[in-house]
MARTORMI-508267 format. One line per 10 residues: their letters; for each residue x, y, z of N, C-alpha, C. Coordinates in Angstrom, 1 decimal. Example, Ala and Ser with C-alpha at 12.3 -4.5 7.8 and 13.67 -1.06 7.14 Angstrom:
# MARTORMI-508267
AS = 13.2,-5.7,7.8,12.3,-4.5,7.8,13.2,-3.3,7.8  12.8,-2.2,7.1,13.7,-1.1,7.1,12.9,0.0,7.9
This chain:
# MARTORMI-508267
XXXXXXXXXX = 92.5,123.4,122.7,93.0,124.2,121.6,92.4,123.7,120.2  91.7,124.8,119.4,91.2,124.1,118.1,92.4,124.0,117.1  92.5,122.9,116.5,93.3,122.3,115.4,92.8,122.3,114.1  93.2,123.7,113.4,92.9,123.1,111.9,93.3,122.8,110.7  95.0,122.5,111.4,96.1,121.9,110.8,95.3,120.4,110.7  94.9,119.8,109.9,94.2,117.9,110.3,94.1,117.2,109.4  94.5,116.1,109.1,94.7,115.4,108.0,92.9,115.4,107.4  93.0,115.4,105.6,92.1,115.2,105.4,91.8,113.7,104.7  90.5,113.4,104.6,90.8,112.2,103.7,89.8,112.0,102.4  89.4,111.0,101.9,88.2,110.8,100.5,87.3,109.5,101.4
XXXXXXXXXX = 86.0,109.6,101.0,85.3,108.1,101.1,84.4,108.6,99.6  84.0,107.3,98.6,83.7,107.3,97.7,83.1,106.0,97.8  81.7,106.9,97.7,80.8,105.2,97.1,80.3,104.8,95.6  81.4,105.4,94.7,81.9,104.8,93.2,80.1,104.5,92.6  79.3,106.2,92.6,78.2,105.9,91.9,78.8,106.0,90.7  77.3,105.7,89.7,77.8,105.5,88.4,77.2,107.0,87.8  78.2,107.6,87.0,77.4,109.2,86.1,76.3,108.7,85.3  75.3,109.6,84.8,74.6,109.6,84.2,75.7,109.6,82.6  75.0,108.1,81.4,75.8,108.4,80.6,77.0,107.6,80.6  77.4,106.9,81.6,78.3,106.0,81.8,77.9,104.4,82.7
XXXXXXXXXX = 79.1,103.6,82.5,78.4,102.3,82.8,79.3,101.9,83.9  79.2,100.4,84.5,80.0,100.5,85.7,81.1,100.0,85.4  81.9,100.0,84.4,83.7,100.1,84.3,84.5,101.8,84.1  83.4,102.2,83.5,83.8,103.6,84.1,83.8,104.2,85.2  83.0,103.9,85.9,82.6,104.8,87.5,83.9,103.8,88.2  84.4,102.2,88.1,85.1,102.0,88.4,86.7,102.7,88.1  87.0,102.6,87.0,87.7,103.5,86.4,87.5,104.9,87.5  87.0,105.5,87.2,86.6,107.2,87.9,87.0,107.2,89.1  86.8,106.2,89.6,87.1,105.2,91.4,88.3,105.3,91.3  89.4,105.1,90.4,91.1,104.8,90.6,91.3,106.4,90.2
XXXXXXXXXX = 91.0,106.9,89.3,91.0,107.9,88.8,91.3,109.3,90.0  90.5,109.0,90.6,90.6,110.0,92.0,91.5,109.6,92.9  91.4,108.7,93.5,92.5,107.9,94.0,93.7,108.2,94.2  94.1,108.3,92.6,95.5,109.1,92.3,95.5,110.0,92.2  94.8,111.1,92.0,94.5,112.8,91.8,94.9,112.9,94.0  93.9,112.5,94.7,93.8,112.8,95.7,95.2,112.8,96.7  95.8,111.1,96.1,96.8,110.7,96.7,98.0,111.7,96.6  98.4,112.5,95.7,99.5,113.4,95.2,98.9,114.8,96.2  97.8,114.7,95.9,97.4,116.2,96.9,97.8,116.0,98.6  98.3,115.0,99.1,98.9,114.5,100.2,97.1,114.7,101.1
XXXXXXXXXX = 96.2,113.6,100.5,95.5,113.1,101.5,96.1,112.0,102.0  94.9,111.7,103.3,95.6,110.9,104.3,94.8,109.0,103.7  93.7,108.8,103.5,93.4,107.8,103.2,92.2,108.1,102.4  91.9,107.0,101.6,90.6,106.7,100.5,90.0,105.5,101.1  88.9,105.8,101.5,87.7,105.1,101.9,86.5,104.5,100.4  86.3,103.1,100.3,85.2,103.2,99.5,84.1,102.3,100.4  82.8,102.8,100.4,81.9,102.0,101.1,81.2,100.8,100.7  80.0,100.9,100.9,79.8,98.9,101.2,78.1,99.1,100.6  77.5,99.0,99.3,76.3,99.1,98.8,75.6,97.9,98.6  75.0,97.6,98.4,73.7,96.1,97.7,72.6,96.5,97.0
XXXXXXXXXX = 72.6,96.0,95.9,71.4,95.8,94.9,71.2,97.6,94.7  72.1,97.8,94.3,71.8,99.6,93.8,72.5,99.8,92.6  71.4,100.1,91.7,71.8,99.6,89.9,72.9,101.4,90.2  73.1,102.1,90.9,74.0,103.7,90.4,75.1,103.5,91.0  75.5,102.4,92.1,76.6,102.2,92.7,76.8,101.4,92.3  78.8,101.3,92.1,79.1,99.9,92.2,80.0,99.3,93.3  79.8,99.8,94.6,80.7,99.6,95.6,79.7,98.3,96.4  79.7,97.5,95.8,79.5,96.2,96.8,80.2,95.3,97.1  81.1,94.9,96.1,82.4,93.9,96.7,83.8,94.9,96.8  83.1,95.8,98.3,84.4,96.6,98.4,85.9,96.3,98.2
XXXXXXXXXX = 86.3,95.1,99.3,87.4,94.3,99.4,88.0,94.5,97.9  87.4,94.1,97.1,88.5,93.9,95.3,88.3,95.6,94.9  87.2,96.6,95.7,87.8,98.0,94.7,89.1,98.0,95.7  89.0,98.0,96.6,89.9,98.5,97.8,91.2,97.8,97.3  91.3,96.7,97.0,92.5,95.8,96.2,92.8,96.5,94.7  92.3,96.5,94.0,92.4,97.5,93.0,92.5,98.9,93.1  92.4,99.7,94.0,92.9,100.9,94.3,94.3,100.7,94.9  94.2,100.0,95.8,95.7,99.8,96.4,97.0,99.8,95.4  96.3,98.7,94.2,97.2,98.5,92.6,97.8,99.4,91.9  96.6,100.5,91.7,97.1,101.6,91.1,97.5,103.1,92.1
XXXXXXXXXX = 97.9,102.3,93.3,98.2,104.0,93.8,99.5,103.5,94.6  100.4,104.2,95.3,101.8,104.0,95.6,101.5,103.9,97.6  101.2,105.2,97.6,101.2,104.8,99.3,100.1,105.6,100.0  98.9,106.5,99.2,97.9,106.6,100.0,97.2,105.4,100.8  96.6,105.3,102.2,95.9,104.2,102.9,94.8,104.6,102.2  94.3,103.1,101.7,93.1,102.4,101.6,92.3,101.2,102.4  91.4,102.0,102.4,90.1,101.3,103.6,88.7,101.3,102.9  87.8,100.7,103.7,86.5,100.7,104.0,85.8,101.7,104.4  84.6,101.8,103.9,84.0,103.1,104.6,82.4,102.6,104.2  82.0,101.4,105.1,82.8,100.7,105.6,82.9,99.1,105.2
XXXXXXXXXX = 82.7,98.0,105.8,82.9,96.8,105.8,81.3,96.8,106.9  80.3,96.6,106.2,79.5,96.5,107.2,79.0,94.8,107.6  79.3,94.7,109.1,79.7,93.5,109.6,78.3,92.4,109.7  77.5,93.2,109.7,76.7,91.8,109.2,76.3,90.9,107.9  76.6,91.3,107.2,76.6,90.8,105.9,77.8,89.9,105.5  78.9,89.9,106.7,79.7,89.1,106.6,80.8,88.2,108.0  81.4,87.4,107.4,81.9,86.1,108.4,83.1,87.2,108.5  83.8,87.6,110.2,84.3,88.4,110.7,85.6,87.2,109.7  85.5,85.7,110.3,87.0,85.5,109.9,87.3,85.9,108.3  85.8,85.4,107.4,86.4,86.0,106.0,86.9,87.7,105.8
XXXXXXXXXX = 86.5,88.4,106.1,86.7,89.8,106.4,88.4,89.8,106.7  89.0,89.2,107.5,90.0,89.0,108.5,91.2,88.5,107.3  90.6,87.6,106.8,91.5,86.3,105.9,91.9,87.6,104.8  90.6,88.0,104.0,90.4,89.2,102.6,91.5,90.8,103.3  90.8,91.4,104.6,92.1,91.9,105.0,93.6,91.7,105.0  93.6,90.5,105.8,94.8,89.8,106.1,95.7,90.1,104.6  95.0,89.5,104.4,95.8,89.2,102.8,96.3,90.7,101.9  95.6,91.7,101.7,95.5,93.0,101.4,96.6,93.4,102.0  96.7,93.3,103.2,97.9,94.2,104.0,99.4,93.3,104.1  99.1,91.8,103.5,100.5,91.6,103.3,100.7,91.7,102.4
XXXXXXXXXX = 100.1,92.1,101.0,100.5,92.6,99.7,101.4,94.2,99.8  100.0,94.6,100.8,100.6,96.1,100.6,100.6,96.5,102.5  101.7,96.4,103.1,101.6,96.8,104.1,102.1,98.0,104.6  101.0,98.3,105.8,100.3,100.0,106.4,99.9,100.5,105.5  99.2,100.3,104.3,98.0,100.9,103.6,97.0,100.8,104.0  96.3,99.5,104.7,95.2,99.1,104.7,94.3,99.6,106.0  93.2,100.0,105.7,91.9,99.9,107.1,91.1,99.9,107.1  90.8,99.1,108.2,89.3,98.3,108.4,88.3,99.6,108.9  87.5,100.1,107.9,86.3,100.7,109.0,85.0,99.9,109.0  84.6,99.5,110.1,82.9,98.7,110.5,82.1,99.3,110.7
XXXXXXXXXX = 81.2,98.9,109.7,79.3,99.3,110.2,78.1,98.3,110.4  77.3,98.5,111.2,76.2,97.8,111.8,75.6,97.7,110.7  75.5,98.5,109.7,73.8,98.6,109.1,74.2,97.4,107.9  73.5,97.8,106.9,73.3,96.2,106.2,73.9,97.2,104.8  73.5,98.3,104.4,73.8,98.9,103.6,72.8,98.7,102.6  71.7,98.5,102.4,70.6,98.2,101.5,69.5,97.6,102.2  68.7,97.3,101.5,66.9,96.7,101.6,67.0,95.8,102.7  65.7,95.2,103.5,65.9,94.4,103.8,65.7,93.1,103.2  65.0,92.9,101.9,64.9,92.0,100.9,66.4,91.2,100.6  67.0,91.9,100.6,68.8,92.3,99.6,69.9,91.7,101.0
XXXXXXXXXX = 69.4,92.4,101.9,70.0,92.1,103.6,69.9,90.5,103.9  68.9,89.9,103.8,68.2,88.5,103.5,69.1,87.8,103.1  69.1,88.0,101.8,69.8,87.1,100.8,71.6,87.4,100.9  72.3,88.2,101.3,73.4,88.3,102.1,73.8,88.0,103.0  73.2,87.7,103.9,73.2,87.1,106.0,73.6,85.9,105.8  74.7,85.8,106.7,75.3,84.6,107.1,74.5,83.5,107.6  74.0,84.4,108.5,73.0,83.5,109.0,71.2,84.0,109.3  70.5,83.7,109.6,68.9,83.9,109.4,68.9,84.6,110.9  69.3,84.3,112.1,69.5,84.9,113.0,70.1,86.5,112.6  69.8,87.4,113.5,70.0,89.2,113.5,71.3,89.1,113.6
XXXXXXXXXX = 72.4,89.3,112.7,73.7,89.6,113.0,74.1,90.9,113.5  72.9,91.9,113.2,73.2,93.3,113.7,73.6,93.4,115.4  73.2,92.8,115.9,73.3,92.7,117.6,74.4,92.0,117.7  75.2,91.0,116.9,76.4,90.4,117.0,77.3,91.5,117.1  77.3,92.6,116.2,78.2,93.9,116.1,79.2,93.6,117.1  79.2,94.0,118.3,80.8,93.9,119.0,81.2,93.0,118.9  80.6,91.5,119.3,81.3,91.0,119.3,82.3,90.5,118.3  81.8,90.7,117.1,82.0,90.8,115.6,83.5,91.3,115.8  83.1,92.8,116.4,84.6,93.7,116.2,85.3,93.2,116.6  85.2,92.5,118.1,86.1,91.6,118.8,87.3,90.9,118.4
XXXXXXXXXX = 85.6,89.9,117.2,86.6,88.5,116.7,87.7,89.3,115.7  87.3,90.2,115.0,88.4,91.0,114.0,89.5,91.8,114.4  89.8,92.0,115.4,90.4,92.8,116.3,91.8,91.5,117.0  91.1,90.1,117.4,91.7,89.3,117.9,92.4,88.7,116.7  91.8,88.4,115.9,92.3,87.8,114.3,93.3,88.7,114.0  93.5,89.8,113.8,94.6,90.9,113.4,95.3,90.8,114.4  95.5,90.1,115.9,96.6,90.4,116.8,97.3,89.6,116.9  98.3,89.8,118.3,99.8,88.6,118.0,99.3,87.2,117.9  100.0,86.6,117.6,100.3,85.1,118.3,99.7,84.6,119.4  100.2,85.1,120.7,99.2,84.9,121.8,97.9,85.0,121.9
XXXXXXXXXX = 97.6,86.0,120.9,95.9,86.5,121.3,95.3,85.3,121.0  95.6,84.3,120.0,95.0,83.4,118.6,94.3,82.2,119.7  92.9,81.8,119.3,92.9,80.6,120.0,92.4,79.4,118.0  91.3,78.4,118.6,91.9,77.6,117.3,91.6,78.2,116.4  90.4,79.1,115.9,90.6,79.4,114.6,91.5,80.7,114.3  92.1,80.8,112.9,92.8,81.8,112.8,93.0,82.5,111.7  93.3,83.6,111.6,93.2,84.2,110.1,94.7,84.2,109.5  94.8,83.2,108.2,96.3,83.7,107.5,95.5,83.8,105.8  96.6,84.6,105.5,97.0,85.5,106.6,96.4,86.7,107.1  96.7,87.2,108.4,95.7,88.0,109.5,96.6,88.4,110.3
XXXXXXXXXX = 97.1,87.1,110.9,97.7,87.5,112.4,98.7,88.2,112.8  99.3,89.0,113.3,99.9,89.7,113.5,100.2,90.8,112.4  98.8,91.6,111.7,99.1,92.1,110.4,98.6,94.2,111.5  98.0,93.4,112.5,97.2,95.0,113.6,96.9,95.9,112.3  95.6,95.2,111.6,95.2,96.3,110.8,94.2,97.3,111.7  94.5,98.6,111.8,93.7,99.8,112.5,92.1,99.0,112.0  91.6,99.5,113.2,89.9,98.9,112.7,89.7,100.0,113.2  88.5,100.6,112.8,87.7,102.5,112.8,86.0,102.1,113.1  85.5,102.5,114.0,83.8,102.1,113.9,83.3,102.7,113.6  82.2,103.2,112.6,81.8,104.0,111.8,80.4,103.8,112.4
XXXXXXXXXX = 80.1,105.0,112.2,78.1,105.0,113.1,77.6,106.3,112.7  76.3,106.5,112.3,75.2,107.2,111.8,73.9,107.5,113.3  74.4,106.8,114.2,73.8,107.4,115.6,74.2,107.0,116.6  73.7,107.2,118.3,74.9,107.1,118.8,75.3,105.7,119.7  74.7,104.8,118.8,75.1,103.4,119.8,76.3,103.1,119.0  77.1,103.3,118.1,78.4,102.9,117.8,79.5,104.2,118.4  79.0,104.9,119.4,79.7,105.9,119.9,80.2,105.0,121.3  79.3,104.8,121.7,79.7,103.9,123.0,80.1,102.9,122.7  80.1,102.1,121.8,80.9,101.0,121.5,82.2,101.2,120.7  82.7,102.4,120.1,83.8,103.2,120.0,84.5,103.0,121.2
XXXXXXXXXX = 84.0,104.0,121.6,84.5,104.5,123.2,85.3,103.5,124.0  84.3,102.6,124.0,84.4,101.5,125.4,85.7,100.6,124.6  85.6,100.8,123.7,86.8,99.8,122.7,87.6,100.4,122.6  88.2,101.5,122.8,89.4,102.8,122.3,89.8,102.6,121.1  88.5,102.8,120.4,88.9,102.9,119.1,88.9,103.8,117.9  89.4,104.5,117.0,88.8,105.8,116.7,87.3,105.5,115.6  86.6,106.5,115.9,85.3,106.5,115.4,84.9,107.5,114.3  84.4,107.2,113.2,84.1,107.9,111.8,82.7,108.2,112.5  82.0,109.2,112.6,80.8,110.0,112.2,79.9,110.0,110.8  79.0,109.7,110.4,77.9,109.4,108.8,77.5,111.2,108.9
XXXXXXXXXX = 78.4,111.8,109.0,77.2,113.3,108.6,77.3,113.6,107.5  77.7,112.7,106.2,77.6,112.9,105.2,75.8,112.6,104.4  75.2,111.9,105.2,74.1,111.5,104.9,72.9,111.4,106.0  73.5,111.3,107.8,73.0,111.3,108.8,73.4,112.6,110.0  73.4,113.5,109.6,73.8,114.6,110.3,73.2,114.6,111.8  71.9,114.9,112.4,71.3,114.9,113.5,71.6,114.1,114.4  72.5,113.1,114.8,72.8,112.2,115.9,74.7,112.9,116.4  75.4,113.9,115.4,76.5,113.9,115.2,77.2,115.0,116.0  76.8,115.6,117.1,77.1,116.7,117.8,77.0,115.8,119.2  75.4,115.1,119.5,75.3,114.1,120.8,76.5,112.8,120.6
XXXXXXXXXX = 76.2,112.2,119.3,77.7,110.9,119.0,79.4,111.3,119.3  79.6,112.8,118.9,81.0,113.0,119.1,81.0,113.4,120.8  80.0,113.9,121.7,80.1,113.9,123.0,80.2,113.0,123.5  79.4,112.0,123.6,79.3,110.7,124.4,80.6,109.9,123.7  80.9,109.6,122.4,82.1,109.0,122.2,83.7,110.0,123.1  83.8,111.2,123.4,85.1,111.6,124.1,84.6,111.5,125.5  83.3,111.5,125.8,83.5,111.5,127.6,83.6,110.1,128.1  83.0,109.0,127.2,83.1,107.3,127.9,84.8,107.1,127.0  85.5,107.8,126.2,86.4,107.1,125.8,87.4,106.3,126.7  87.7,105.0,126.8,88.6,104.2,127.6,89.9,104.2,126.3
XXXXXXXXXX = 91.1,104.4,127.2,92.0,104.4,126.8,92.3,102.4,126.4  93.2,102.5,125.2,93.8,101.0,124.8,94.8,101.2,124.4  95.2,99.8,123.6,96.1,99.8,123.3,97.0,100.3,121.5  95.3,100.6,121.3,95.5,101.7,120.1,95.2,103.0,120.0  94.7,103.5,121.3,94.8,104.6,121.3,94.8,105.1,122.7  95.5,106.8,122.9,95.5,106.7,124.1,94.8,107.7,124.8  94.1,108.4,123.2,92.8,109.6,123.5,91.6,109.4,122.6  90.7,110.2,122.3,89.9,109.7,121.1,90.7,110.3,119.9  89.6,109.4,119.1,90.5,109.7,117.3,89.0,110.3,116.8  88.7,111.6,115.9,87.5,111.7,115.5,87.4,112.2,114.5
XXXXXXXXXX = 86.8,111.3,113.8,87.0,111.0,112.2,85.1,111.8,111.8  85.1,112.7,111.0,83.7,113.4,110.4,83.5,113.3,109.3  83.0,112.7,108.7,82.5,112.5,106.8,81.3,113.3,106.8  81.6,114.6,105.9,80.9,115.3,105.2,80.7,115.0,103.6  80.1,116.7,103.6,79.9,116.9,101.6,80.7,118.2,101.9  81.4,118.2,100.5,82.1,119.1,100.2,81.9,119.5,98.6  81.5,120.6,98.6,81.5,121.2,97.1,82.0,122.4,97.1  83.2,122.4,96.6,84.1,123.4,96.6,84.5,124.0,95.0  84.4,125.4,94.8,84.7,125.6,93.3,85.0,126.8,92.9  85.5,127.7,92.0,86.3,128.9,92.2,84.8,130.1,92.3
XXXXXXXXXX = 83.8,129.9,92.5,83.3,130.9,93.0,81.5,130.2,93.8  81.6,131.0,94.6,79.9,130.4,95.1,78.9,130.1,94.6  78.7,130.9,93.2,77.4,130.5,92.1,77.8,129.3,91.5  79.5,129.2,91.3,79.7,127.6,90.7,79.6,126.4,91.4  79.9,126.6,92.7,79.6,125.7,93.9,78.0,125.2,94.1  77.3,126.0,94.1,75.9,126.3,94.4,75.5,125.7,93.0  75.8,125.8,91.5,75.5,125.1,90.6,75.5,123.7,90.7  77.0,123.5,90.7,78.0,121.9,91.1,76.7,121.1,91.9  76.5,122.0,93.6,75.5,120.8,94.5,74.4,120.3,94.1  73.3,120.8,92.9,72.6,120.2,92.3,72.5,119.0,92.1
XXXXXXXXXX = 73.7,118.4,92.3,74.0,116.9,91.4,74.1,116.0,92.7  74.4,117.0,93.5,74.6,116.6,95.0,72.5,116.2,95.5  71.8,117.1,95.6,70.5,117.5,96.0,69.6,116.3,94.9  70.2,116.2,93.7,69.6,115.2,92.9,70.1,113.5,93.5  71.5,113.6,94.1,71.7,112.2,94.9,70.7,111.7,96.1  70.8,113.0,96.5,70.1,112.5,97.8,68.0,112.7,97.6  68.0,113.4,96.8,66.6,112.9,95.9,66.6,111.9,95.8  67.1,111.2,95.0,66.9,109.6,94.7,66.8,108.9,96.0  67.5,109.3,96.9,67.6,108.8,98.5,65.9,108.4,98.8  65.6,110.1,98.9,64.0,110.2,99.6,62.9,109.2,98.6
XXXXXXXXXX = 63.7,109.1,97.5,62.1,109.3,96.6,62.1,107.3,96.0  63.6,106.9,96.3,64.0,105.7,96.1,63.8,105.6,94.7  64.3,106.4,94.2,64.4,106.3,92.3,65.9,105.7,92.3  66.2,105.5,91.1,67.5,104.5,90.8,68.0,105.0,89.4  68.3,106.2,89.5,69.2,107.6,88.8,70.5,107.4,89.0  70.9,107.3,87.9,72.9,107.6,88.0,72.8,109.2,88.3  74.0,109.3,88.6,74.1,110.5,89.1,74.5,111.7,87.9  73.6,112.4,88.8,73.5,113.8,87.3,73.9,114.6,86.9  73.7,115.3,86.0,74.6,116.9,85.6,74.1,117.7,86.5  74.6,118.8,86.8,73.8,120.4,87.2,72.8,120.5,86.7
XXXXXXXXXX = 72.1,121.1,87.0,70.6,121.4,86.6,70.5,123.1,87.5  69.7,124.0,86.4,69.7,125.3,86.8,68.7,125.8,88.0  67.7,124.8,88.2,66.6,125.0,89.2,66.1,123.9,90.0  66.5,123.6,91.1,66.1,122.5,91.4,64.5,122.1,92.1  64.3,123.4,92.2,62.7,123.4,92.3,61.6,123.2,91.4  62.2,122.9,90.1,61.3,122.4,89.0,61.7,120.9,89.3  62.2,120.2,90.0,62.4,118.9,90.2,61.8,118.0,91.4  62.0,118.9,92.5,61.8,118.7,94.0,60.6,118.8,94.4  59.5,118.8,95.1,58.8,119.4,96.0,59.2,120.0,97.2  58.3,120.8,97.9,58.7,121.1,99.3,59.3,120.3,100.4
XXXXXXXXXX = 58.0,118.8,100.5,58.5,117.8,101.5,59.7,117.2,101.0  60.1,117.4,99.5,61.2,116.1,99.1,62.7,117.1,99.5  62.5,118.5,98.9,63.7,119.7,99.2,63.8,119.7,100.9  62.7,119.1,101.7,63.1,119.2,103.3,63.8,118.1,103.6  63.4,117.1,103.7,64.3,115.4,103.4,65.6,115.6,103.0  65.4,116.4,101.6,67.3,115.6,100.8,67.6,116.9,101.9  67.1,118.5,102.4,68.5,119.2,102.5,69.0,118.5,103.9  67.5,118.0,104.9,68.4,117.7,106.2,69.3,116.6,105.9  69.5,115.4,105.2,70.7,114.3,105.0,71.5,115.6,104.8  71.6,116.3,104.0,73.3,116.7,103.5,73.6,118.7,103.9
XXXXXXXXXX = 72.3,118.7,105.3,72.7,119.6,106.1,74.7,120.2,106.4  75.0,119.5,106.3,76.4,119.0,107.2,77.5,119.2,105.7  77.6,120.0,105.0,78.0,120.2,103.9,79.3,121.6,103.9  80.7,121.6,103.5,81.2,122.9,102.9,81.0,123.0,101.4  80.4,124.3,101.4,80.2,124.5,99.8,80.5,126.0,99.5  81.0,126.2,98.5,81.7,127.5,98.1,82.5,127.7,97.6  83.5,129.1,97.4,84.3,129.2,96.6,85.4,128.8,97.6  86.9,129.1,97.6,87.9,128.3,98.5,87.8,129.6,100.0  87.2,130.8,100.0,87.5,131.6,101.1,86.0,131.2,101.6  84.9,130.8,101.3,83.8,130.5,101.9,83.8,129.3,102.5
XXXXXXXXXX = 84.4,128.2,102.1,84.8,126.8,102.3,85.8,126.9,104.0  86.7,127.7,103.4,87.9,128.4,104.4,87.0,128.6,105.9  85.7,129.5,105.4,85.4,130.3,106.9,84.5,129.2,107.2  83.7,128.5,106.6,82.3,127.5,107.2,83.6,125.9,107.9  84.8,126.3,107.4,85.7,124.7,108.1,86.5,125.7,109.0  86.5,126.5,109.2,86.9,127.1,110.4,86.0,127.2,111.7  84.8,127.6,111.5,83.6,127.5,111.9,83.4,126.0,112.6  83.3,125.3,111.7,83.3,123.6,111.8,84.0,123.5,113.3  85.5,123.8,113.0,86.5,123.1,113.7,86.3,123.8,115.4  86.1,125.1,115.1,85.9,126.1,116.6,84.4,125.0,117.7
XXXXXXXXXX = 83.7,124.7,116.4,82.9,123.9,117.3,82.6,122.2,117.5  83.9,121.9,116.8,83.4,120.4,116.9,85.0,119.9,117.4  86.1,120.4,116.8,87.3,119.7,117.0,87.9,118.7,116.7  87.6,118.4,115.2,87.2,116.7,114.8,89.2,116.8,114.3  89.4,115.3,114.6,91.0,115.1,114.4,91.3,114.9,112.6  89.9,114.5,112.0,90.2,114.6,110.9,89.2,114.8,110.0  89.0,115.2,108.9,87.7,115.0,108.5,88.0,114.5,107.1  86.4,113.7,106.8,87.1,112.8,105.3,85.3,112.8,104.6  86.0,113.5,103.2,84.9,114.5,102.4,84.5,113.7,101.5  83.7,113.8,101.3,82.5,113.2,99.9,82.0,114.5,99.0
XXXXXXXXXX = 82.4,114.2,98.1,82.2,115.1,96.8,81.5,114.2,95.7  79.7,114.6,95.6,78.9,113.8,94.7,79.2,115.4,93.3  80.0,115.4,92.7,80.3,116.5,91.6,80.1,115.3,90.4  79.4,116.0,88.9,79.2,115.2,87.9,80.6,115.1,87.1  81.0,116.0,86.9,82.3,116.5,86.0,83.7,116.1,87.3  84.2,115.0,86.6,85.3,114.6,87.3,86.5,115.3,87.6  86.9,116.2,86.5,87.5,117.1,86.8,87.6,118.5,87.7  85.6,118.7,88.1,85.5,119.6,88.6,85.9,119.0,90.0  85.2,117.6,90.4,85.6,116.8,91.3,86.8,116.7,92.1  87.5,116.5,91.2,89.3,116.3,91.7,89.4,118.5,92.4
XXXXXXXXXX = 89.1,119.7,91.8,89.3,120.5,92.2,88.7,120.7,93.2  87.5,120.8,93.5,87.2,120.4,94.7,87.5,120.1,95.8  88.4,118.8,95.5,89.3,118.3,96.4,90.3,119.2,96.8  91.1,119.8,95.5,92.2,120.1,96.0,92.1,121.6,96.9  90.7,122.2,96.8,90.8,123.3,97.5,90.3,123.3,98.4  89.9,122.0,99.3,89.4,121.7,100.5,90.9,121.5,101.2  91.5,120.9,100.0,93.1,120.4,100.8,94.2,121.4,100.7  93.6,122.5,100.4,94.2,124.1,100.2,94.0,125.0,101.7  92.3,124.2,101.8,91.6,125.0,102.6,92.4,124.5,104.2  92.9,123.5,104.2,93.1,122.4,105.4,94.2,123.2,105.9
XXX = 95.2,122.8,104.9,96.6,123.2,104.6,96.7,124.6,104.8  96.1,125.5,105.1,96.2,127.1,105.6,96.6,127.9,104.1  96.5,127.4,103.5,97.1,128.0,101.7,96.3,129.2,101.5
């Protein structure tokens, strides 16, 4: 039976606007936060960047601490905590601590990749050995850290232990599907930027799913784009800013993120307009009854338990609406 009653959520990788610096985009970061939190989303994800002068989400842990500050009881998480760039127990100890400040706010979501260069990846690594292949066992040790008493052998996270912060495995293809699965854990989907692995990833994660002790079916979490706005030529204007993000992607320019612009083919080429559209293929955009029919569409063929939106909009205010008519659109309004 398709479900399109489903919690929605936010992940924000707190770029910086064109025109602004990074206490504002942080600022902008809390700013939504609370706009989203009142619209009764389900959690705010911020993600995990390095050496990217337009983001400022690198030491997620303190935005994620500082969001938690200024907002009452939306969950705040990672989107994600990518595990090799860091010591599972510090992760553990930095969580730990989070969730006895503010507890059942907090969640862990984990990613393999490094989240930047490999120059940048280098000079962050714990160790000079490939931590990327550590991955599960990584989740393991974070998983054991967050559990009772008994689980604990000598080392141990305080505080950590006995805090069962939800851990989420986030993956952009499909070897963190089976490592989902095999873990019963729920799993975030990247089709906000990696769409093409995301139709084979959500199969193979529900047919290997092994039941645990956090879950007792799969959980399936889909990060899109969403550009939502009271008519389709405004929507269609809005993604510009969107198509210029993921430009900088292809072309590796290091652009705050932009206004609208009326033509995006005076900017693009062919090969660069093929590149940015397949990343953000995987997009609702429109006015709220267009939005309405492409997440109806969505849900008849994918079934996802929840989906959690990324809106690259310049105008913060257009931003926050956006939101709220995705969470109009969710809500059957």
């Amino acid at each position: 039976m398709t479900n399109f009653h489903i919690p929605v959520s936010v992940l924000n990788l707190a770029p910086i606007r064109d025109g602004q610096g990074p206490k504002q985009a942080i600022d902008a970061m809390v700013d939504l936060a609370q706009a989203v939190e009142k619209m009764g989303y389900q959690r705010y994800w911020i993600a995990e960047h390095h050496n990217t002068p337009t983001l400022v989400s690198s030491a997620t842990s303190i935005l994620i601490k500082h969001t938690l500050e200024h907002t009452d009881h939306i969950r705040v998480g990672s989107g994600g905590v990518m595990l090799p760039n860091h010591s599972p127990l510090v992760v553990a100890e930095q969580f730990g601590t989070m969730a006895t400040i503010y507890p059942n706010r907090v969640d862990l979501g984990l990613g393999r990749a490094p989240g930047t260069d490999m120059m940048t990846a280098s000079a962050l690594r714990r160790s000079k050995n490939d931590s990327v292949y550590t991955f599960p066992e990584d989740v393991n040790a974070l998983i054991t850290y967050f559990g009772t008493e008994e689980m604990q052998s000598y080392v141990r996270a305080y505080p950590g232990v006995g805090t069962n912060i939800p851990i989420y495995i986030l993956g952009s293809s499909t070897d963190s599907a089976y490592l989902a699965a095999s873990l019963g854990l729920p799993y975030v989907f990247a089709s906000h930027f990696a769409p093409r692995y995301m139709e084979e990833a959500i199969r193979i994660y529900r047919e290997r799913f092994q039941p645990s002790e956090y879950l007792d079916k799969p959980y399936m979490i889909v990060c899109l784009n969403v550009i939502a706005a009271e008519t389709d030529e405004e929507a269609k204007r809005q993604s510009t800013t969107m198509q210029q993000f993921f430009l900088n992607v292809v072309r590796g320019s290091r652009n705050p993120l932009q206004p609208p612009v009326e033509n995006m083919d005076e900017i693009w080429n062919s090969a660069e307009k093929e590149m940015a559209s397949s990343m953000s293929s995987v997009t609702l955009m429109g006015s709220k009854e267009t939005v309405k029919q492409q997440f109806i569409r969505f849900q008849e063929t994918y079934n996802v338990d929840e989906l959690m939106a990324v809106s690259y909009i310049y105008d913060p205010d257009k931003q926050i609406r956006s939101y709220e008519i995705l969470k109009e659109v969710v809500d059957g309004k």
